[in-house]
C-alpha positions in Angstrom: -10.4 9.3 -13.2 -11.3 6.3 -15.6 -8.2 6.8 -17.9 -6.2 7.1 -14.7 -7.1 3.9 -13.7 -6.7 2.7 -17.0 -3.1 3.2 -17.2 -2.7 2.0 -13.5 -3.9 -1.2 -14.1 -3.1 -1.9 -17.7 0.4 -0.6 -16.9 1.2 -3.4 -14.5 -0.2 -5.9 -16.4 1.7 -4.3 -19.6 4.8 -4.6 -17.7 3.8 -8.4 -16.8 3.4 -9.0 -20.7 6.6 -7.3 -21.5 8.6 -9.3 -18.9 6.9 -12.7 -20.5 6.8 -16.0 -18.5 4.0 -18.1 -18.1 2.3 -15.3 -16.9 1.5 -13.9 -20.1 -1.8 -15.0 -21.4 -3.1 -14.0 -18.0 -1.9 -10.9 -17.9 -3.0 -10.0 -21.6 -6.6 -11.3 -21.2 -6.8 -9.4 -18.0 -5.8 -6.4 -19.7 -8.2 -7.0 -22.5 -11.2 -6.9 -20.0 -10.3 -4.1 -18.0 -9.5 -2.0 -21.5 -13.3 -3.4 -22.4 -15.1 -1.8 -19.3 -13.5 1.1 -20.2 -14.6 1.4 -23.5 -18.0 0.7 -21.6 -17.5 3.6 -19.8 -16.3 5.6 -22.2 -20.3 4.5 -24.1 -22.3 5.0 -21.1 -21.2 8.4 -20.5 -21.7 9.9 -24.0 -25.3 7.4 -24.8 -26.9 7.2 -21.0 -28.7 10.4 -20.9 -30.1 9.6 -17.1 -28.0 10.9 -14.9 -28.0 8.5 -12.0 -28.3 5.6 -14.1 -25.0 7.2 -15.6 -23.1 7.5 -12.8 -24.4 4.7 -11.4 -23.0 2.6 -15.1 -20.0 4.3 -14.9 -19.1 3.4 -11.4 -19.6 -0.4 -12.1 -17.4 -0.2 -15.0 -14.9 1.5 -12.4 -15.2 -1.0 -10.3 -14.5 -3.8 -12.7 -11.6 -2.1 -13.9 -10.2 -2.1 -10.2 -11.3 -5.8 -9.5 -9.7 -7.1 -13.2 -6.7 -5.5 -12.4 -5.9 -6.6 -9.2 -7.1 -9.9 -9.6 -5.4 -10.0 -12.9 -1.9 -9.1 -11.6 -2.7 -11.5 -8.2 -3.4 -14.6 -10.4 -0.2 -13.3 -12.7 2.0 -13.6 -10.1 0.6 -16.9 -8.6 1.1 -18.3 -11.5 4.9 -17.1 -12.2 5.6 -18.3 -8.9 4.1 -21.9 -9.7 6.6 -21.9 -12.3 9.2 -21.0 -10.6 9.3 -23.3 -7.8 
């Protein structure tokens, strides 16, 4: 579920990289964070040997991913239409 929502979100802000603008050094710091907490996620669920506390690590990281992304891509396109206008 994690790598899913890895490529979700780093795929939109991939193609916001790819289209460039001034949109870009959002976009590629976003995606930086949001392919950190999955590394994080990736490390708690082969170290954490606690079961909730894993899940519980995990889900965070999840969550971060979602709100990075979407706040990532929101404050991308704010700032592409700024330019624009």
């Amino acid at each position: 579920m994690g790598g899913l929502l890895l490529v979700a979100g780093a795929g939109m802000l991939t193609l916001i990289i790819v289209r460039g603008g001034a949109a870009v050094p959002v976009a590629i710091v976003s995606a930086a964070v949001v392919l950190g907490l999955y590394i994080v996620l990736v490390i708690a669920r082969l170290t954490v040997a606690h079961r909730t506390t894993r899940l519980r690590v995990m889900a965070g990281a999840m969550l971060g991913m979602a709100l990075v992304a979407v706040l990532g891509t929101i404050a991308s396109a704010w700032t592409t239409w700024q330019n624009s206008r």
